[in-house]
TORLUM-401157 format. One line per 8 residues: number of its first residue (from 0); for each residue x, y, z of N, C-alpha, C. Coordinates in steps of 0.02 Angstrom, whole numbers. Example, Ala and Ser with C-alpha at 12.3 -4.5 7.8 and 13.67 -1.06 7.14 Angstrom:
// TORLUM-401157
0 = 660 -284 390 615 -225 390 660 -165 390; 642 -112 354 684 -53 357 645 2 394
//
This chain:
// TORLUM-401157
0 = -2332 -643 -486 -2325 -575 -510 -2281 -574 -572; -2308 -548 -620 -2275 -538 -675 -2253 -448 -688; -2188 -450 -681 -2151 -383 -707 -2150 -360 -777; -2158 -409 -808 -2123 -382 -884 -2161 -434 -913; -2198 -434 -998 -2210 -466 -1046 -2166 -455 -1104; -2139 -512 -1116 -2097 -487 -1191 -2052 -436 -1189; -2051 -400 -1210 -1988 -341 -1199 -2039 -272 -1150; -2091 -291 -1148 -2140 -219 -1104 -2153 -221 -1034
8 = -2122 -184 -1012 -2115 -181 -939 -2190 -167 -909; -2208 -187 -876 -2249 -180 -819 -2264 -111 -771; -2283 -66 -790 -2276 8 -752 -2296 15 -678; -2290 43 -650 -2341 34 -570 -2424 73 -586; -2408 124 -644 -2466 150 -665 -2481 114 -752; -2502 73 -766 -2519 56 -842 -2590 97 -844; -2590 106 -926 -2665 98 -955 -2677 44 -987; -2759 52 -992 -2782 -9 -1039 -2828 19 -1082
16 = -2846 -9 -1138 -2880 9 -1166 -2949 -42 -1214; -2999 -20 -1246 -3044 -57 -1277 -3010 -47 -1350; -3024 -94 -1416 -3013 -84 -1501 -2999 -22 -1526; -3074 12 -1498 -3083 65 -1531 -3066 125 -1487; -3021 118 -1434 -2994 179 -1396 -3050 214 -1360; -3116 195 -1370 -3175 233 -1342 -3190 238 -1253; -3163 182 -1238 -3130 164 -1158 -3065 157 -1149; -3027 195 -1105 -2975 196 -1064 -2960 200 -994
24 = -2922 155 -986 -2931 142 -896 -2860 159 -870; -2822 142 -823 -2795 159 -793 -2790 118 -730; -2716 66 -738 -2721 14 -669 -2666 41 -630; -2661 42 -559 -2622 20 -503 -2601 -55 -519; -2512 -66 -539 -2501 -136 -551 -2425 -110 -520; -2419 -78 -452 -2356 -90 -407 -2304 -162 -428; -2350 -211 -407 -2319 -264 -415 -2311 -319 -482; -2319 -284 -525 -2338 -296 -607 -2428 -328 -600
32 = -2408 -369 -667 -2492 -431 -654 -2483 -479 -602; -2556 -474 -588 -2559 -508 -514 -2607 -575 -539; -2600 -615 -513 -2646 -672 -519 -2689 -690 -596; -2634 -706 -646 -2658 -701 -713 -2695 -761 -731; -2737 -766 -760 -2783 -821 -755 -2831 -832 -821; -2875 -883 -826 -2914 -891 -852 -2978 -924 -841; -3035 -919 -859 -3090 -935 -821 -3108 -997 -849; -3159 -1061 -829 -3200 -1098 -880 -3280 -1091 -870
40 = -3290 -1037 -842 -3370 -1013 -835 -3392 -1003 -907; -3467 -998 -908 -3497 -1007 -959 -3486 -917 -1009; -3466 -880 -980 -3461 -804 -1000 -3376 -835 -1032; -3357 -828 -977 -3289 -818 -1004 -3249 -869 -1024; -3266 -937 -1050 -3248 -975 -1101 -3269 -944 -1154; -3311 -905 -1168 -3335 -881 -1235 -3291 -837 -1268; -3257 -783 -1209 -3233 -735 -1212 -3159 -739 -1218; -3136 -792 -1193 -3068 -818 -1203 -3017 -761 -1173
48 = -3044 -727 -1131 -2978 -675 -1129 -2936 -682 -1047; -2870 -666 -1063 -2838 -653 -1000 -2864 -630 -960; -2868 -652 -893 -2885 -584 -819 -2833 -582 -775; -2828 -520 -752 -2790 -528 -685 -2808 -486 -625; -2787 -465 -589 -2822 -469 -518 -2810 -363 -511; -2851 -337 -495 -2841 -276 -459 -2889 -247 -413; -2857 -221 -342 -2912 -198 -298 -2965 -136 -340; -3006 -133 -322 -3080 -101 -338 -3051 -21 -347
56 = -3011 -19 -291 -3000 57 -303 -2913 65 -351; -2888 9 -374 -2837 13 -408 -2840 27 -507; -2936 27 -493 -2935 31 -579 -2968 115 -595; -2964 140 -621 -3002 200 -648 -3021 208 -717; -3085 235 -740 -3090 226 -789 -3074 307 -812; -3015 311 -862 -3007 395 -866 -3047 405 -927; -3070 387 -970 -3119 400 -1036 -3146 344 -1039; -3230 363 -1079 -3281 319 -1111 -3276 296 -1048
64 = -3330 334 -999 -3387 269 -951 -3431 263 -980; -3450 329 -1031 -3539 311 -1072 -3527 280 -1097; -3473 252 -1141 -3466 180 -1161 -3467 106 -1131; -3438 112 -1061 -3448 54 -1052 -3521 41 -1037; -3524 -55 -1064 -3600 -70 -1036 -3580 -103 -984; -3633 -120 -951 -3632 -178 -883 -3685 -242 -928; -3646 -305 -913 -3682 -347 -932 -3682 -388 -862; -3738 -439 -831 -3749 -445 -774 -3790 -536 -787
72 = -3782 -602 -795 -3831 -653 -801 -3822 -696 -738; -3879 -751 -747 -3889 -803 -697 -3915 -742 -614; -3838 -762 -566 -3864 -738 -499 -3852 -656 -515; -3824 -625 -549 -3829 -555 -575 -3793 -522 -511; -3736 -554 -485 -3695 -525 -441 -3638 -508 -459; -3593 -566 -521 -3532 -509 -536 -3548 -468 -617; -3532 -419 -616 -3529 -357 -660 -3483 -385 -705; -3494 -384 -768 -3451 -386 -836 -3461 -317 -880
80 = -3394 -290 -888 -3397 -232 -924 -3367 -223 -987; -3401 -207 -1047 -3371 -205 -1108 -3399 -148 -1145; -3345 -117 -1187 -3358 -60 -1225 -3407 -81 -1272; -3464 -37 -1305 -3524 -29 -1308 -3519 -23 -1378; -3452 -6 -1382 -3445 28 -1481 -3397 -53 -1515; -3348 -63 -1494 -3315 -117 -1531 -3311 -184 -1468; -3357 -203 -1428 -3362 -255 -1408 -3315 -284 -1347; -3260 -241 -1354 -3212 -295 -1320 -3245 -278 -1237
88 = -3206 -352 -1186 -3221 -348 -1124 -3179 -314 -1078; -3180 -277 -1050 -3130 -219 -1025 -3108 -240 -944; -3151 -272 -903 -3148 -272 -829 -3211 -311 -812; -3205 -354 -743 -3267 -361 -730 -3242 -383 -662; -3300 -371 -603 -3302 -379 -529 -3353 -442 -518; -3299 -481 -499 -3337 -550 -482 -3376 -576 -434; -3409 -601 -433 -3454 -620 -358 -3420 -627 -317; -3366 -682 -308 -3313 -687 -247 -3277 -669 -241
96 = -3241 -603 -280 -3175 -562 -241 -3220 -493 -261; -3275 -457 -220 -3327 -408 -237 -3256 -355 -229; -3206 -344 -174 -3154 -312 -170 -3106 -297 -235; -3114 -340 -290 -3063 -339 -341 -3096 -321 -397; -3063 -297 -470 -3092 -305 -526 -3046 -375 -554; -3068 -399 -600 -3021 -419 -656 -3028 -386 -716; -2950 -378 -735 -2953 -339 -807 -2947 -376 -856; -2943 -362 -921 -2925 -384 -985 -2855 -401 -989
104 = -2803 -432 -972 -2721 -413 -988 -2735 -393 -1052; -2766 -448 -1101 -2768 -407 -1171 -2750 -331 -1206; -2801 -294 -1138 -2815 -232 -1160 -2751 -188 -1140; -2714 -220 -1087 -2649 -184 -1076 -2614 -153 -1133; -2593 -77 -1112 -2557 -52 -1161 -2483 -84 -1192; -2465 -85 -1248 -2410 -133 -1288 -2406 -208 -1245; -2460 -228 -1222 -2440 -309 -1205 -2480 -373 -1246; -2459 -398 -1243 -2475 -462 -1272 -2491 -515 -1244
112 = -2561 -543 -1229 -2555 -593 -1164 -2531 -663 -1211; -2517 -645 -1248 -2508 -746 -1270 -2431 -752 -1267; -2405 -681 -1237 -2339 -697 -1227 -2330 -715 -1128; -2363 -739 -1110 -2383 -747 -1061 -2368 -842 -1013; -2380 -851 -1088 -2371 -927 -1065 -2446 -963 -1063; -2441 -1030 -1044 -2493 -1062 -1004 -2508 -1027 -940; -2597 -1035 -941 -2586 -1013 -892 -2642 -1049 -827; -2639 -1019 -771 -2699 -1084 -727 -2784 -1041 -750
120 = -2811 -1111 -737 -2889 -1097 -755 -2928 -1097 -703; -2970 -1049 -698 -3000 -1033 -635 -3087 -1067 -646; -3086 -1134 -602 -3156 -1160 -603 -3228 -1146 -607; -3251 -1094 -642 -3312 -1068 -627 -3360 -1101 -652; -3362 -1158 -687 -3420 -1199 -680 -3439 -1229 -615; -3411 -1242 -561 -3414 -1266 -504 -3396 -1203 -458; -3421 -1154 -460 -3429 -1083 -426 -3447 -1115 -349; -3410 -1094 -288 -3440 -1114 -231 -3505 -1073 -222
128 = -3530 -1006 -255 -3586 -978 -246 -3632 -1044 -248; -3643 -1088 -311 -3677 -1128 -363 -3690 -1190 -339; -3652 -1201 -254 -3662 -1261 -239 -3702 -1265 -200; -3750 -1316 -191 -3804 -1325 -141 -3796 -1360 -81; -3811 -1342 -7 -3792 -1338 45 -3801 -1416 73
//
């Protein structure tokens, strides 16, 4: 659990946001960032961005849902969501925690994820969905 980045505290209520302000969300982060991470799946090596962990009902989107898109490949079970006008990736619900989103830390209001540190990489080329029995 991370409380604080850099000098910006961690709220129990943060927003987040997309470039162009066209999406705004709104996290439950009681316990600051939770499980900050990075992926090496074929999406999100591309995408390079921070995630961290929030229950399903801890995110809201308060502006621009007609903005967000759903992008969906391969087994088309976890949801990737990105604003529709300037690109960025906002949230996405993964096949194996269907209970959680992951967000952007990026998109966190005044934070900075590269003030963050190293951080652990979450195996998704070797997805247990992906393995054969």
């Amino acid at each position: 659990m991370t409380r604080q980045v850099g000098s910006v505290e961690i709220r129990a209520k943060h927003r987040a946001s997309c470039h162009c302000g066209a999406v705004v969300l709104e996290l439950d982060l009681p316990d600051g960032i939770v499980n900050a991470r990075r992926c090496n799946c074929s999406i999100c090596k591309r995408k390079g961005a921070a995630v961290a962990s929030v229950p399903v009902t801890g995110l809201r989107v308060l502006q621009g849902a007609e903005s967000l898109q759903l992008y969906q490949f391969n087994t088309r079970s976890a949801k990737h969501y990105f604003c529709k006008v300037c690109g960025i990736h906002t949230h996405n619900q993964s096949r194996s925690q269907a209970g959680q989103y992951a967000y952007n830390v990026g998109c966190l209001e005044d934070v900075n994820p590269h003030e963050l540190g190293t951080l652990p990489v979450s195996d998704g080329v070797n997805h247990i969905a992906d393995r054969k029995a």
